[in-house]
N, C-alpha and C positions, 0 to 999 in steps of 0.2 A: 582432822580429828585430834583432839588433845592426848597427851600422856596420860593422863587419867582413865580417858575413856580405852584406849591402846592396850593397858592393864589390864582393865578387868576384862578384855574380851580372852586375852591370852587366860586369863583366871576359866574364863565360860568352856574355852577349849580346850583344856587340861582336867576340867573338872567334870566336861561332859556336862552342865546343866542349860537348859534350852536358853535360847540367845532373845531376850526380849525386843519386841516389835510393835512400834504403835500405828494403826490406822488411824485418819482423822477423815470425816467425813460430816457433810454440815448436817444431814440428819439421818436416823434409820427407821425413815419407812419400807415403805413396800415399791420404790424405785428400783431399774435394771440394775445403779450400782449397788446400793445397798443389799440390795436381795443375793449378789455375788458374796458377801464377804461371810455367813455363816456357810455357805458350800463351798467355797476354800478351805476354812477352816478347817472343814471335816477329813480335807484329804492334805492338809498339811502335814507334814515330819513332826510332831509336837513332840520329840523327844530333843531335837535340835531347836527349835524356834516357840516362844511364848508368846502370844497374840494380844493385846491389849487394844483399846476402842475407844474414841473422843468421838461425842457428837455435840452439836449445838442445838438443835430445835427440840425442845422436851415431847413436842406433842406429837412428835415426829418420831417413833420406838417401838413400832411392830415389830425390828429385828433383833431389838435385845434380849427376847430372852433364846432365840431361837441360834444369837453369838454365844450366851452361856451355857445352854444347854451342851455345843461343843468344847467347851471347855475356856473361852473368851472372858478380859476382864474389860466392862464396859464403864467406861467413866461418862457422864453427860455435866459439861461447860455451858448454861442457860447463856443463851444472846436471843435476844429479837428481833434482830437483823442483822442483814450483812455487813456493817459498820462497826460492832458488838462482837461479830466473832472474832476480828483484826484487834478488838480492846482485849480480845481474852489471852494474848499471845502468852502473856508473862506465867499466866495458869497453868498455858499447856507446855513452858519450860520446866516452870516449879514440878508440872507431873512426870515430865522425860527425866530430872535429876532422881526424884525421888525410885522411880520404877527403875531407872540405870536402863533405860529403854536407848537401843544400840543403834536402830534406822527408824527412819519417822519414813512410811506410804502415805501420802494426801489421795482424796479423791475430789475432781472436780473442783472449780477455782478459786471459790471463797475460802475453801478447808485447807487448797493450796498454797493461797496467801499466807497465809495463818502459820499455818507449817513449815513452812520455808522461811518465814521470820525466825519459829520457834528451832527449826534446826541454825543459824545463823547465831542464837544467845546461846546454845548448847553444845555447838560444835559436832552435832551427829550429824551423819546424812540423810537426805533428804531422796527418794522418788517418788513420784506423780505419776497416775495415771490419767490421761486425756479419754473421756468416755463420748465427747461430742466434736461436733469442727465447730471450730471458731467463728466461722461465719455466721451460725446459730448464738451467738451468747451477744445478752446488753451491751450496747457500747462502751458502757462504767465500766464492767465484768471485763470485757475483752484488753483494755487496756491497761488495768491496771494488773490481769492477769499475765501479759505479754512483760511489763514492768518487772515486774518481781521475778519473771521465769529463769532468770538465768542465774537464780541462788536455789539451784537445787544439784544432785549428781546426776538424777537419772532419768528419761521419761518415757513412760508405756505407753504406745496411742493402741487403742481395742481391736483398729482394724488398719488398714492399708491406707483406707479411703481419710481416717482420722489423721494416721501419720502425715499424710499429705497436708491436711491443710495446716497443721501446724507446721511444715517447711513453706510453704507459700505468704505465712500470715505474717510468722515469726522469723523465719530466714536464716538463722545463725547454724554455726555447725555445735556449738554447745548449747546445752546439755545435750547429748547424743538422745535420740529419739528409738524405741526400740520397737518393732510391733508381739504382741501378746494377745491372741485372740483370748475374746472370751471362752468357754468353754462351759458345757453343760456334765452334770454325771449321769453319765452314760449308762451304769446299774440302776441308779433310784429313779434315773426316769426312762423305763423299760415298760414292752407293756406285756413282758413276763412277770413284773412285779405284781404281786396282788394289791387291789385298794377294795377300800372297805363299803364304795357306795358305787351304784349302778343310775349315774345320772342321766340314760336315757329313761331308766325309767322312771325314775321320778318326778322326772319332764313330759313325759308320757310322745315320747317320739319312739317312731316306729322303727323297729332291730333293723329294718330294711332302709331307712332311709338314710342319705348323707346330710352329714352333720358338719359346720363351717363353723370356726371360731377363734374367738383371740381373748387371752390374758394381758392388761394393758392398765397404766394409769392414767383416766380421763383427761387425758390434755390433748393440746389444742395440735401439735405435729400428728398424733393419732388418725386425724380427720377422721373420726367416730362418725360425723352425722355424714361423709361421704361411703362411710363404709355400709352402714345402715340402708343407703340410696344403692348399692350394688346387691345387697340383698335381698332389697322388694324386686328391683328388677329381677335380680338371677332366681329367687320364686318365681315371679310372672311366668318364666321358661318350662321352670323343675318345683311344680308343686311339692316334690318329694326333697325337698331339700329345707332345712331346719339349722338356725345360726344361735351360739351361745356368747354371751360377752360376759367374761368373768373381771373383775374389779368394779373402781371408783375413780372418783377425784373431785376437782375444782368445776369438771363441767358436767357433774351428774344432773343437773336440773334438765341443764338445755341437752343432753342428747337424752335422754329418755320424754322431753317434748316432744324432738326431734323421731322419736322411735313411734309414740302417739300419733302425731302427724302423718306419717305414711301407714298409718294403719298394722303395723307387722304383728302385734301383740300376739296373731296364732301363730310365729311362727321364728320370732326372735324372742331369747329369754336373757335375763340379767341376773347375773347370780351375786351379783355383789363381790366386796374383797371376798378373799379366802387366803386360809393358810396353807393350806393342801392342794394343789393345782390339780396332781396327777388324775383324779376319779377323770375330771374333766378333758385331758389331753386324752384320755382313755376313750370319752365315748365322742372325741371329735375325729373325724376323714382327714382335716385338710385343716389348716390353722393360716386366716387372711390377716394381712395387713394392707393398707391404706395410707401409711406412712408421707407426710412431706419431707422428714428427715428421720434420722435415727446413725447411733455410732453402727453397735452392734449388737442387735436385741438379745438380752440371755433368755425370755420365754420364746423367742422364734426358736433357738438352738434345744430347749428343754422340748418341745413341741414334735421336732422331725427328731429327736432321741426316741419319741414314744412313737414313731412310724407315721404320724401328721404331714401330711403334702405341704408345703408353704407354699401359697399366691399371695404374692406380696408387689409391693411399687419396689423400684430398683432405687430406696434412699439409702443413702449416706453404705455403709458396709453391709447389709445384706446381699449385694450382688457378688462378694466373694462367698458368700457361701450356696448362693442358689445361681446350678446352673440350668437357663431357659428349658424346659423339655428334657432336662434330663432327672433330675433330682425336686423339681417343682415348676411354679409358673411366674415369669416375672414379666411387669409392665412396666411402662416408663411413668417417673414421677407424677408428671404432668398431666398425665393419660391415665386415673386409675380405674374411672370407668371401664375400661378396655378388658378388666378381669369377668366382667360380664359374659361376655362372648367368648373367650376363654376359658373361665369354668365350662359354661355349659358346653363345649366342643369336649373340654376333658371325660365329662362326667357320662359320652356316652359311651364312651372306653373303657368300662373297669377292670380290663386289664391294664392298662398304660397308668389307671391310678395304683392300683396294687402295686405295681413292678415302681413308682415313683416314692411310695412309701418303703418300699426297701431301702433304695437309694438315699434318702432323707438321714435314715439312722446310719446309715454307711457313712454318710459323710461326715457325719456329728463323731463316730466313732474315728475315723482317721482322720481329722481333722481340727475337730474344735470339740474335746474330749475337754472335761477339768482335771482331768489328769495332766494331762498339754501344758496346760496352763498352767497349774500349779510348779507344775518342775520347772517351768523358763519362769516362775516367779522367783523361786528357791535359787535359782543359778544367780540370778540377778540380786537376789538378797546378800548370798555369800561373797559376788565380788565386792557390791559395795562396801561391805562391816569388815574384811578382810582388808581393805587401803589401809 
């Protein structure tokens, strides 16, 4: 870091005025990462640290206003692809001088590339969080990610399972690799909190019956239309049992085909995006996934906050946080059919499902709290701007 930048931090901690920080993320939608960074916010130290925001895809911005709303300054850098966001470097330097922005966080590798140039003309540092394994990204992506990786100070992987493969992919012992689970908040998503809509009944399922669901963006690791196939089935068993799928995406045509096709209409409903999850975590039992991969989902963790069972595939970092029969139900990737016959064994137990939804928020509270999280963000903030 230059003499320059050296000064005015000693100026920020003498003077007490919060220490500017920019995220760079390639868009803010309604994504696991982007969806984290206004619930950071809210439990950030903002008397010590200023938050500021770069994204690249304009059409991509369901989460800005809900970054300003916390008090967030949101810049959007237009690229139309990921060639475009690498041309935008010298913009997002021009905007680190101008704000005297003290640490650049990238998320995800395009925004990391970018960032990690942009800390390199500025002389700030530079951490990355890794939110997927590597083995999942394009091979363009992957390589020119691993290229660039080693112009940064710091990098977060979301889970265990993440850290891992970035030691196996990438190999070196710098930049040090830290893990940072994700983390949900544990107050807002409580199901002592009040919400203001009663989605069972507006759905007209019955107070008695069990309710399976998942918040999600329609893509293709999802396996939606396999999940859809567990739920005609685990019907076939438990007519009493009724599934909600809350978002969208790229494959809403073919899985709501796909929803058509098996017939489920009485008995699977599609709520579309939402900005308010909780009505929904509220009137669901048990919150499925079907996953071929995943880092570390933040609506699985928001889900068992509100006392939601998780049966889920054991992809990518959910198996650090669900253990088999004790706090939910896990299958192997490959096998996700297999939650069929597992539900319905759970489901004639309603004590072993009660006593697992306690366990769910248990875990979320000692474990993967955004409280957690934020503070090993903070710890890792202060070493780095402190070099």
């Amino acid at each position: 870091m230059d003499t320059l930048n050296k000064t005015y931090i000693r100026q920020l901690y003498q003077e007490k005025e919060p220490i500017p920080v920019l995220h760079i993320i390639k868009s803010l939608g309604r994504g696991g990462a982007e969806m984290l960074l206004p619930e950071t916010l809210r439990q950030h130290d903002k008397q010590q640290f200023k938050f500021h925001y770069i994204y690249f895809l304009p059409w991509k911005n369901q989460m800005v206003s809900a970054i300003e709303k916390e008090g967030g300054t949101v810049a959007c850098i237009a690229a139309k692809n990921n060639a475009s966001i690498l041309l935008a470097v010298r913009k997002i330097a021009a905007y680190v001088r101008k704000h005297n922005i003290q640490l650049i966080h990238c998320h995800l590798p395009w925004a990391g590339m970018a960032g990690r140039l942009a800390g390199r003309l500025t002389g700030v540092p530079v951490v990355y969080t890794e939110h997927n394994k590597w083995e999942r990204y394009h091979k363009l992506t992957y390589y020119m990610n691993k290229l660039s990786f080693s112009n940064q100070q710091q990098v977060i992987a979301v889970s265990a399972e993440v850290a891992n493969s970035i030691k196996i992919n990438y190999g070196k012992a710098k930049p040090p690799v830290q893990v940072v689970a994700n983390g949900a908040d544990t107050a807002k998503y409580a199901r002592s909190a009040s919400v203001d809509r009663d989605i069972r009944k507006e759905l007209n399922i019955p107070a008695n019956a069990t309710v399976i669901g998942i918040t999600c963006v329609f893509r293709a690791q999802k396996r939606l239309g396999v999940w859809l196939e567990i739920a005609q089935a685990l019907h076939a068993k438990r007519p009493d049992t009724f599934f909600i799928i809350v978002g969208d995406g790229p494959l809403r045509d073919e899985i709501h085909a796909k929803a058509k096709a098996l017939g489920t209409d009485q008995y699977v409903f599609f709520a579309g995006l939402q900005a308010e999850t909780r009505p929904y975590f509220t009137a669901m039992d048990m919150f499925m996934m079907s996953s071929e991969f995943e880092g570390l989902p933040i609506a699985l963790l928001e889900a068992m906050s509100m006392n939601c069972v998780p049966v889920c595939t054991a992809a990518g970092g959910i198996p650090e946080v669900i253990q088999d029969g004790v706090n939910g139900l896990l299958v192997p990737v490959q096998q996700p059919m297999q939650l069929v016959h597992r539900l319905a064994e759970l489901l004639q137990q309603p004590g072993e499902v009660a006593r697992m939804k306690t366990e769910a928020r248990e875990t979320v509270i000692k474990s993967f709290s955004m409280k957690k999280m934020v503070t090993e963000l903070e710890t890792i903030y202060n070493d780095l701007i402190k070099k």
